[in-house]
C-alpha positions as CSV (number, residue, x, y, z in Angstrom):
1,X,116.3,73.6,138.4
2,X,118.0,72.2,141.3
3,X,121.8,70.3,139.9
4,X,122.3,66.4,141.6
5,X,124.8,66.3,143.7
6,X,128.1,66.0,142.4
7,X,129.6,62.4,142.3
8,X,132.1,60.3,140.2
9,X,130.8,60.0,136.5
10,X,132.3,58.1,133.2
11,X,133.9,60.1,130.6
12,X,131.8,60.9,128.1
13,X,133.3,62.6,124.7
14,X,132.7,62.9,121.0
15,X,134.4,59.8,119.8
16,X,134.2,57.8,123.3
17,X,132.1,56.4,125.9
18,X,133.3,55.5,129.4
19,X,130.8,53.6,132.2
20,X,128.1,51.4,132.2
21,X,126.2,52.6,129.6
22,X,122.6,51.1,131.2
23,X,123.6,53.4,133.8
24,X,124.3,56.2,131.8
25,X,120.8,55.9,129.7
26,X,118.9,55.3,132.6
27,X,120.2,58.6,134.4
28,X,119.6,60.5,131.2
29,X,116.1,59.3,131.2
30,X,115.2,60.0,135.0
31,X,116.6,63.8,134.0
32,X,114.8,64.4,130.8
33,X,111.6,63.5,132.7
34,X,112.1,66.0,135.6
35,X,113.7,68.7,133.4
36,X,111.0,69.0,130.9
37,X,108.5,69.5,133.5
38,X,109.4,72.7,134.3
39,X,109.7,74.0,130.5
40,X,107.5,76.9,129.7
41,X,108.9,79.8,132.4
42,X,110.1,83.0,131.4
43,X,113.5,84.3,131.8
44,X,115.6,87.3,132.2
45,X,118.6,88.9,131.4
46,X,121.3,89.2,133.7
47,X,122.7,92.2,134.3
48,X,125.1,93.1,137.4
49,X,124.0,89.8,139.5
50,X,119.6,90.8,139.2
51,X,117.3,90.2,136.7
52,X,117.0,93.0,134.1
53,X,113.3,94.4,132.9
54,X,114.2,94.2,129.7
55,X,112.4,95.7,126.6
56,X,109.2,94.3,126.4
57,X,110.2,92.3,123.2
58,X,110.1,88.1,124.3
59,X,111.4,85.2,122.4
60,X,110.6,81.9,122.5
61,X,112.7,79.1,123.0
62,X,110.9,75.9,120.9
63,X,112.4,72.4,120.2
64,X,112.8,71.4,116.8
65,X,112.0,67.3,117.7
66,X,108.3,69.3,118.3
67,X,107.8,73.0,117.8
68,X,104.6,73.0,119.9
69,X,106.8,72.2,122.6
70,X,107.8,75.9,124.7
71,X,111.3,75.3,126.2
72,X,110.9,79.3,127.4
73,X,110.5,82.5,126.8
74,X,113.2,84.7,126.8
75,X,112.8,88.7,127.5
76,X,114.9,90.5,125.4
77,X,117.3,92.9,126.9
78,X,117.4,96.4,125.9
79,X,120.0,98.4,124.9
80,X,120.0,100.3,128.2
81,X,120.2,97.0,129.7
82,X,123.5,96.5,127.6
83,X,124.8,99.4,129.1
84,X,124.2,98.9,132.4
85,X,125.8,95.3,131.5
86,X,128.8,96.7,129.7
87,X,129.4,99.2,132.8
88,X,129.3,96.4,135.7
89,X,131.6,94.0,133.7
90,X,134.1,97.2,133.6
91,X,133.5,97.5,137.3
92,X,134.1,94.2,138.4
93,X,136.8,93.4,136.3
94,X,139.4,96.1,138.1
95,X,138.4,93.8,141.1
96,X,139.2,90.1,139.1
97,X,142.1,91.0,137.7
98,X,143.8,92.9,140.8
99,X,143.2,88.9,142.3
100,X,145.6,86.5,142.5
101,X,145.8,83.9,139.3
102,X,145.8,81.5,141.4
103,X,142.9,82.6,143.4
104,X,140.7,82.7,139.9
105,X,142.0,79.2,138.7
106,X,140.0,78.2,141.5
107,X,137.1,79.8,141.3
108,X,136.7,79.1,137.9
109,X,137.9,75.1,138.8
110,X,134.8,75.0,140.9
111,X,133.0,76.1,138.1
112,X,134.0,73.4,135.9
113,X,132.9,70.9,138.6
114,X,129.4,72.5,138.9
115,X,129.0,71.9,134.9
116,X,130.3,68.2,135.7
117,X,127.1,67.8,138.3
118,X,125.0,69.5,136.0
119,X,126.0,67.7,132.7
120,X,122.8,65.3,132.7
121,X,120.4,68.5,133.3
122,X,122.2,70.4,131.0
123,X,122.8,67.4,128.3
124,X,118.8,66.8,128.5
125,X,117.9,70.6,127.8
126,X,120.4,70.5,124.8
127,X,118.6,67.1,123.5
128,X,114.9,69.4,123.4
129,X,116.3,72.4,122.2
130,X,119.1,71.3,119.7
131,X,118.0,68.4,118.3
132,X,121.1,66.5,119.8
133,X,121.2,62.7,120.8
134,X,122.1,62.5,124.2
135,X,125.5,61.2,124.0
136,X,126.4,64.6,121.4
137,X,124.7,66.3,124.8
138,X,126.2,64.6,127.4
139,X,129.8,65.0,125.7
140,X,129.1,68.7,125.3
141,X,127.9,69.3,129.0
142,X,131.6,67.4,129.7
143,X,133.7,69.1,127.1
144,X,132.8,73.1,128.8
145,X,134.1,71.7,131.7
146,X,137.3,70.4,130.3
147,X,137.6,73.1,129.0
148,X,137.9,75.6,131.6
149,X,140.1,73.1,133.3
150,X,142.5,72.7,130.1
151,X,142.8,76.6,130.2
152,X,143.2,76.6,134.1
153,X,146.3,74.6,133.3
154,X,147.7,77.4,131.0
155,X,147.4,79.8,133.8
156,X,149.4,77.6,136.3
157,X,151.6,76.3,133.4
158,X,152.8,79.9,132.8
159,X,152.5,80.9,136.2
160,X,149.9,83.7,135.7
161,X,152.1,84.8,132.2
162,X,154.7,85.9,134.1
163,X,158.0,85.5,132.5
164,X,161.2,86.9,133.1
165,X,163.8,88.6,130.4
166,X,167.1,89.6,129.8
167,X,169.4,92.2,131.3
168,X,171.6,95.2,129.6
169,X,172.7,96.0,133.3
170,X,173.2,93.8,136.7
171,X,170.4,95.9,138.6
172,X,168.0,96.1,135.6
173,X,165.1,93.5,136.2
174,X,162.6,92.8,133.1
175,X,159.4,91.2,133.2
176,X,156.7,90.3,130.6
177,X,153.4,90.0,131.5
178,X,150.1,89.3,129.8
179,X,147.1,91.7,130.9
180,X,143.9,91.5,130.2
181,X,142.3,93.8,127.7
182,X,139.1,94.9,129.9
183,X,135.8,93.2,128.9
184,X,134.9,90.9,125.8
185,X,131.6,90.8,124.2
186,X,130.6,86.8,123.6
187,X,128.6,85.6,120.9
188,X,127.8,81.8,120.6
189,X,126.2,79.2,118.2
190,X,123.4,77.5,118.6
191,X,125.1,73.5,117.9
192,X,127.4,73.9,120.8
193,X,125.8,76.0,122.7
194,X,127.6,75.3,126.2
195,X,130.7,74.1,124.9
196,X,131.7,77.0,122.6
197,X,130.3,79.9,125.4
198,X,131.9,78.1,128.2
199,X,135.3,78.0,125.7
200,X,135.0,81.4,125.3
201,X,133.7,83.0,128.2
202,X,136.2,80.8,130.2
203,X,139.0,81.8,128.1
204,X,138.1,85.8,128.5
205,X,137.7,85.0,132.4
206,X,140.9,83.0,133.1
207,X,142.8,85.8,131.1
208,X,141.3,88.5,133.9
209,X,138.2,90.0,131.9
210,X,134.8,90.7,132.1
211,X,132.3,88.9,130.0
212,X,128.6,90.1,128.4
213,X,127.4,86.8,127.0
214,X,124.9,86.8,124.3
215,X,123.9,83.2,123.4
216,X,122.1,81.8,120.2
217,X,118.3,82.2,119.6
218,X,118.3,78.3,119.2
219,X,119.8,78.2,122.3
220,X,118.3,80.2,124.7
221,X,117.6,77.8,127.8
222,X,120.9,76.0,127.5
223,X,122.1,79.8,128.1
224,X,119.8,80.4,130.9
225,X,121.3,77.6,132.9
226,X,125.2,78.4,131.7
227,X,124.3,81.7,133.2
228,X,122.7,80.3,136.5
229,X,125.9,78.5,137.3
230,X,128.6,81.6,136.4
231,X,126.5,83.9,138.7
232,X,126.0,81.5,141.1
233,X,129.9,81.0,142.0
234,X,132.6,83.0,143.0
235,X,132.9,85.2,140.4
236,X,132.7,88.9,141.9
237,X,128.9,90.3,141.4
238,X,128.6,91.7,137.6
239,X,131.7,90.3,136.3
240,X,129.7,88.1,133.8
241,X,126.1,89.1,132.3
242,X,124.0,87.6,129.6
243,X,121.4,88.9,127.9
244,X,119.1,88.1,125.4
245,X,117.6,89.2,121.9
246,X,117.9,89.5,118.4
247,X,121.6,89.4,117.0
248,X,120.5,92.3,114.0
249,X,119.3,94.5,118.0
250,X,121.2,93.6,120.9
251,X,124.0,91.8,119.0
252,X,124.9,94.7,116.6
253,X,124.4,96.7,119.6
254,X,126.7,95.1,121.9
255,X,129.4,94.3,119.6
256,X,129.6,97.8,118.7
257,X,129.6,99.3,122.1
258,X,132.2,101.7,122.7
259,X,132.7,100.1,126.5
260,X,133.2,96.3,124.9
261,X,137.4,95.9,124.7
262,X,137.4,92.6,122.1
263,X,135.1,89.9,120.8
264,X,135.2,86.3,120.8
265,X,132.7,85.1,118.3
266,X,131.6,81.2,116.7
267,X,129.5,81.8,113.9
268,X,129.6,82.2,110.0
269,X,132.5,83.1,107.8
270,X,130.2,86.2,106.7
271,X,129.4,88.0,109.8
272,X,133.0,87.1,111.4
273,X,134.8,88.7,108.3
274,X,132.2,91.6,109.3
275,X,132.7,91.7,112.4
276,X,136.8,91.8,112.2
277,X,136.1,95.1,109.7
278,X,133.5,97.0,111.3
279,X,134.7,96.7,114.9
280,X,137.9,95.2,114.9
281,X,139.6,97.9,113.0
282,X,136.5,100.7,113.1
283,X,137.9,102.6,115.9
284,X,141.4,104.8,116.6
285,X,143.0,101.4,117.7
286,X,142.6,97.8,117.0
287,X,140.2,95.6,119.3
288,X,140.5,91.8,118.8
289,X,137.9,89.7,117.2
290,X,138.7,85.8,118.4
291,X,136.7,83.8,115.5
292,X,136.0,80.7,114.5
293,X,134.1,80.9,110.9
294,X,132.8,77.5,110.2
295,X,134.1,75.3,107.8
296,X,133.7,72.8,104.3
297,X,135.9,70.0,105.4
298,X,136.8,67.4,102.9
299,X,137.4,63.6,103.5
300,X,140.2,62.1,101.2
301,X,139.8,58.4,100.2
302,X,142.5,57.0,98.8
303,X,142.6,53.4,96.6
304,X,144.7,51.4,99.7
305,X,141.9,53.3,102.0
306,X,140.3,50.6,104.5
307,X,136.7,50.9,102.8
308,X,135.1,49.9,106.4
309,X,137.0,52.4,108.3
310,X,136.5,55.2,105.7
311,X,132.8,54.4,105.5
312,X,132.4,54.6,109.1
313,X,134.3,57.9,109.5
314,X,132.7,59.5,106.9
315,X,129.2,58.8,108.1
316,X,130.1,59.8,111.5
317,X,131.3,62.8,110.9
318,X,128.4,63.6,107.8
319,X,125.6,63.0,110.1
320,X,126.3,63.7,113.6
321,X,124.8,66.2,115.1
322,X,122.7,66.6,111.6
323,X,126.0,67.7,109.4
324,X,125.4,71.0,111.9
325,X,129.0,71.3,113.2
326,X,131.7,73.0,111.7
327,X,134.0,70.5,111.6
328,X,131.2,67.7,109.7
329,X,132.6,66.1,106.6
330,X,130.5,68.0,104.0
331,X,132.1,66.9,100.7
332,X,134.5,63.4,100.4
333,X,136.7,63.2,97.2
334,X,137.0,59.3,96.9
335,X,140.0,57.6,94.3
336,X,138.0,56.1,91.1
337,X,139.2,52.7,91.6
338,X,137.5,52.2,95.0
339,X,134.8,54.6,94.2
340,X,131.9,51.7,93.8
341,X,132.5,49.6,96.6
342,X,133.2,52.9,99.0
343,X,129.7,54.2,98.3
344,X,127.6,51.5,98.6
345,X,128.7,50.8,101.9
346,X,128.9,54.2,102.9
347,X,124.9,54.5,101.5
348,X,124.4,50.6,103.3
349,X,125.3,52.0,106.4
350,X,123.7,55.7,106.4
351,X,120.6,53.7,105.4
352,X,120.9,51.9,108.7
353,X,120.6,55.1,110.8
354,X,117.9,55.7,113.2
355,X,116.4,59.1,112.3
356,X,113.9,60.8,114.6
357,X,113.4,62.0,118.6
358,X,117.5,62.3,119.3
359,X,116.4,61.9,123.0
360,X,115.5,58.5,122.6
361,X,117.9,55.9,123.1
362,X,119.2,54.6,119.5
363,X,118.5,57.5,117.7
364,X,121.5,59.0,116.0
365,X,120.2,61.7,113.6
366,X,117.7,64.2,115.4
367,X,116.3,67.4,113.5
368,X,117.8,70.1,111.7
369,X,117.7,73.6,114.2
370,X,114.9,75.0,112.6
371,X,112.7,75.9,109.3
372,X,115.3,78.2,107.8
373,X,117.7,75.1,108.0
374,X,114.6,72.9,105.9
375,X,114.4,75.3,103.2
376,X,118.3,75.6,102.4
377,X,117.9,71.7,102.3
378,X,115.4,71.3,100.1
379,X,117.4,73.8,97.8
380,X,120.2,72.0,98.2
381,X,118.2,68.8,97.4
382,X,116.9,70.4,94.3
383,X,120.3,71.4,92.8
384,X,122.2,68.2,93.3
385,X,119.0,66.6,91.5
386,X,119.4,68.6,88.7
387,X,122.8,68.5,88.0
388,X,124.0,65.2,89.8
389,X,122.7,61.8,91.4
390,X,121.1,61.8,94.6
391,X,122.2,58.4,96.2
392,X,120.4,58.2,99.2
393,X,118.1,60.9,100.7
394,X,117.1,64.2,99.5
395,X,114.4,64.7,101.0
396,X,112.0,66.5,104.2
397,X,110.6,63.9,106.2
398,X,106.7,64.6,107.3
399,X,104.9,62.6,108.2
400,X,104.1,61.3,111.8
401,X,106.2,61.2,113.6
402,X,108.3,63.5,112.5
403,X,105.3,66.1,111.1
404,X,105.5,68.0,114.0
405,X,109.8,68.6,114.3
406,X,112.1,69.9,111.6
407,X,113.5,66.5,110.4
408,X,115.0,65.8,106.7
409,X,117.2,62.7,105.1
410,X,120.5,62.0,105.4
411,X,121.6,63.0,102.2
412,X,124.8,61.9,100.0
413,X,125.0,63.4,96.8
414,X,127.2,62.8,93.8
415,X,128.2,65.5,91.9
416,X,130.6,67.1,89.2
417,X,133.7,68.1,91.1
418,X,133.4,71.7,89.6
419,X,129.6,71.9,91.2
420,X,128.9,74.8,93.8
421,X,128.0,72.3,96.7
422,X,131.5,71.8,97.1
423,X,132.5,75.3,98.1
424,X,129.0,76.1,99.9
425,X,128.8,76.0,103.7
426,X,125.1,73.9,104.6
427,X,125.3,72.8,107.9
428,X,123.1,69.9,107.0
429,X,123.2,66.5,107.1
430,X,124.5,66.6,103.2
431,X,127.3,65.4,102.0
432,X,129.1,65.6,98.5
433,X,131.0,63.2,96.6
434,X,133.4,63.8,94.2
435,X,135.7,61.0,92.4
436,X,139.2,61.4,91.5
437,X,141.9,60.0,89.7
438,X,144.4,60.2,91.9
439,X,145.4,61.5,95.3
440,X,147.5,64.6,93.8
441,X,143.5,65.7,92.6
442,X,142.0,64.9,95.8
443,X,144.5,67.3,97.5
444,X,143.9,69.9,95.1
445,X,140.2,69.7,95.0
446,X,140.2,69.6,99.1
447,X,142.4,72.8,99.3
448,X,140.2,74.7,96.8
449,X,137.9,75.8,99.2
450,X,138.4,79.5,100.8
451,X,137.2,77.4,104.1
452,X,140.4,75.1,106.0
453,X,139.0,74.0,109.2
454,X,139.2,70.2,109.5
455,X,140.7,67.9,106.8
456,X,140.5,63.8,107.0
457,X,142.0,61.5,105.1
458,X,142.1,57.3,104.4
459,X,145.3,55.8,103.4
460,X,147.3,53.0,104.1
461,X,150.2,54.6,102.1
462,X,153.0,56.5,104.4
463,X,153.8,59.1,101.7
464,X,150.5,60.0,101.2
465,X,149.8,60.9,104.5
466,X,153.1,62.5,105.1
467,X,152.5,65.2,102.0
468,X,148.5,65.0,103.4
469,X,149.7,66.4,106.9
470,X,152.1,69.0,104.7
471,X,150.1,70.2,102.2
472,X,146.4,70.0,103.4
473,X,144.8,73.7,104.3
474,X,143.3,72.9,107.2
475,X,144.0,73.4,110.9
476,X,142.6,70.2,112.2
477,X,143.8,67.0,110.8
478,X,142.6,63.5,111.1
479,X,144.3,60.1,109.5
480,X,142.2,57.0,109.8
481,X,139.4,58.0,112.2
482,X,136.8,55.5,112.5
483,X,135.2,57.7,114.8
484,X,134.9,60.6,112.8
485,X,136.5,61.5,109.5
486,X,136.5,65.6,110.5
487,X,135.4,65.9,114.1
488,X,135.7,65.1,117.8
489,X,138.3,67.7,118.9
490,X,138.5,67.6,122.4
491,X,140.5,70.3,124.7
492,X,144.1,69.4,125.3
493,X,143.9,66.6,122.6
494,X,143.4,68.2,119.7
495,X,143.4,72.2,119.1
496,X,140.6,73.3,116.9
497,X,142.2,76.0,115.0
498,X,140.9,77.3,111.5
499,X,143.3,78.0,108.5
500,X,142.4,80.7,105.8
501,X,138.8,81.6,105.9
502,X,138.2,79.8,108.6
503,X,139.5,81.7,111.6
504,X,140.8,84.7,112.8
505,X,144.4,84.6,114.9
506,X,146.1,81.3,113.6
507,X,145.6,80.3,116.8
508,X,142.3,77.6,118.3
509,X,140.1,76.8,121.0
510,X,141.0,73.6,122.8
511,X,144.6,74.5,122.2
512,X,148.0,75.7,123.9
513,X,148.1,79.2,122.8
514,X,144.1,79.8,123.3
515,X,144.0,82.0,126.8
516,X,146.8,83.9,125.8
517,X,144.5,86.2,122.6
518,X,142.2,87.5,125.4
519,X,145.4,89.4,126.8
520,X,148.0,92.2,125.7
521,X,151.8,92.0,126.2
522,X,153.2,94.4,128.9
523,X,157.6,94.6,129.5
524,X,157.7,95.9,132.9
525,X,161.4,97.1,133.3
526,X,162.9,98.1,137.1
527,X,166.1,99.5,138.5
528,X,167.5,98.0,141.3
């Protein structure tokens, strides 16, 4: 796939849409036609700038808007493919980090703008293989390179982490620096699949490591071409790999390799809590483990909430992206005395949502990943009928068009506030709601959850939203968001940094203090 050439584009975000949007459709359009034409090739890892045999295992790549459509296939590596990965990354790492930080800032600047002439390509081979609408693409495409640019700027801001000390003698001289710890193993989602890996991998790059980059099996092709334009640049030959396969094989095979100095990992509370034990304090010294462990973010609506506002920001954030982000409003506690009027518009206005291809135009809720992510719906469906009210949704849509895709309802659910759906992680487009009699329950019931990614909240009262920014247990915090209750972090704007189950270091991605885990403090002390 050959990338346009690069020109001046509108912004494009979560929560924000710059340009001519006629333009902007009409571009997406042209793209998707080209792109999908060449769908069906197989590809290869990437080991040490060539292809890699592989093991003779293949998976396939298929969209969820149509599972007879064949995105790719994808060769599995094998585990002496890892090896040979782990062992170039270690090579050509002693040759990035002896460079200049000025010298990478630039190279990986250039790859930021590659991603920025790429993002249509790249935003229409999310659409297929997601199931995202192509402004959830498009921002995605512009967010990885942000990103890399935002932690560019930490490396210049600190001047490579260089920063002098103090003095117990006039010709004592005392540095600190931050070094990098060798080469990080990276493991990626499948809903922001060039976002998250570009955060990380950029992150572990800028810092002066080498990468070995395993993305999703949902995600396989938008891995393919974040790949093609990391070993395409500057970056000294094997300093980054990727390669592909099962996460129970080649994951659990690279995480654990003895050559792999830290891990940045997006995924599930479960496996990131596994991962920290196993391998972050297995060994005869501690390697890092960067995660960020999902979330069950709770939306706060208070009795002076504005009921249009709240409505619209809950929705948003419910069923964007199919309730598949970690930072989706999952569960809303609303106050009793505004309880009626807040739900029937929030139902009104989910009811008004296009479901169905998210590449078209007007769609704005696409399928759910795959079947796995149909049958914990429909078991989520069946427990909130038995025990609570099902106000809209419930159910698997299929028939045509959507018999051939993995596409259910926009659910809202009203249940018992003690009921299990508000502590469970679905990553679907299902949302709980829970009334309360006062704003002092609504806090409680929000912080019960072992999860504290990203809390919202509608108020027009100061106090409450003073004690809401205090005492929430969340990392991420939102006050009157019409454009989503719990999400749209965007890098330098707001840091996306999980509390209590929901991360690892205290510290996020799209924050201040992000490039700074993939390193290890150094004093370097000389007489004079």
């Amino acid at each position: 796939m050959t990338a346009p050439v690069a020109q001046k584009q509108p912004k494009i975000t979560y929560s924000a849409i710059g340009g001519n949007l006629d333009e902007i459709h009409e571009r997406f359009e042209e793209t998707l036609a080209r792109v999908t034409s060449q769908f069906g090739a197989t590809h290869h890892a990437i080991v040490d700038g060539s292809q890699a045999a592989g093991s003779g295992v293949t998976q396939e790549s298929r969209s969820p808007i149509d599972r007879s459509v064949l995105i790719g296939a994808f060769a599995s590596a094998s585990e002496a493919d890892v090896d040979k990965a782990v062992a170039a990354a270690h090579r050509a790492q002693k040759e990035w980090s002896a460079l200049a930080w000025q010298d990478r800032v630039a190279i990986m600047r250039e790859i930021a703008e590659r991603i920025r002439s790429m993002r249509y390509e790249l935003a229409a081979v999310m659409s297929m293989e997601i199931g995202k609408t192509r402004f959830e693409s498009l921002g995605d495409a512009e967010e990885s390179a942000d990103l890399i640019d935002y932690y560019a700027d930490q490396v210049e801001e600190t001047k490579g982490f260089v920063r002098p000390l103090g003095q117990l003698a006039a010709n004592e001289q005392t540095a600190d620096v931050l070094r990098p710890y060798g080469v990080f193993a990276v493991i990626a989602p499948f809903n922001f699949p060039m976002a998250l890996a570009t955060g990380m991998t950029s992150g572990a790059l800028l810092a002066g490591n080498g990468v070995v980059f395993k993305p999703a099996e949902g995600a396989l092709m938008t891995g393919a071409m974040m790949a093609k334009v990391f070993t395409e640049s500057r970056l000294p030959r094997g300093l980054y790999n990727i390669v592909y396969g099962s996460g129970r094989t080649i994951g659990n095979y690279l995480t654990r390799h003895p050559g792999i100095d830290g891990i940045a990992f997006t995924g599930s509370h479960e496996v990131g809590m596994q991962l920290l034990r196993e391998i972050g304090a297995s060994g005869r010294h501690a390697k890092p483990v960067l995660g960020e462990l999902g979330g069950k973010n709770a939306a706060i609506v208070t009795a002076s909430a504005d009921l249009d506002m709240a409505t619209e920001g809950v929705m948003r954030s419910a069923f964007g992206l199919q309730g598949q982000k970690c930072s989706a409003t999952s569960r809303v506690y609303v106050d009793k005395r505004v309880a009626e009027p807040f739900l029937q518009l929030l139902v009104e206005k989910t009811k008004a949502l296009a479901v169905g291809d998210p590449t078209k135009r007007d769609v704005f809720v696409g399928p759910v990943i795959n079947q796995k992510a149909v049958e914990t719906f429909e078991q989520a469906a069946a427990a909130a009928k038995r025990d609570g009210t099902i106000l809209i949704g419930g159910s698997r849509l299929e028939k045509p068009p959507f018999d051939k895709g993995t596409f259910v309802e926009p659910t809202i659910v009203q249940l018992p506030l003690t009921h299990e759906l508000f502590q469970e992680e679905l990553f679907l487009p299902f949302l709980a709601v829970g009334i309360v009699d006062s704003f002092d329950q609504a806090l409680e019931e929000s912080n019960r959850s072992h999860l504290g990614l990203c809390g919202g909240l509608f108020s027009q009262d100061e106090r409450e939203i003073e004690r809401f920014f205090d005492e929430m247990e969340a990392g991420v915090l939102y006050v009157n968001r019409r454009t989503g209750a719990t999400t749209g972090a965007w890098p330098g704007v707001q840091s996306f940094c999980g509390w209590k189950g929901s991360g690892m270091t205290g510290r996020g991605g799209c924050g201040p203090y992000y490039v700074a885990q993939f390193m290890r403090e150094q004093s370097r002390t000389r007489m004079l």
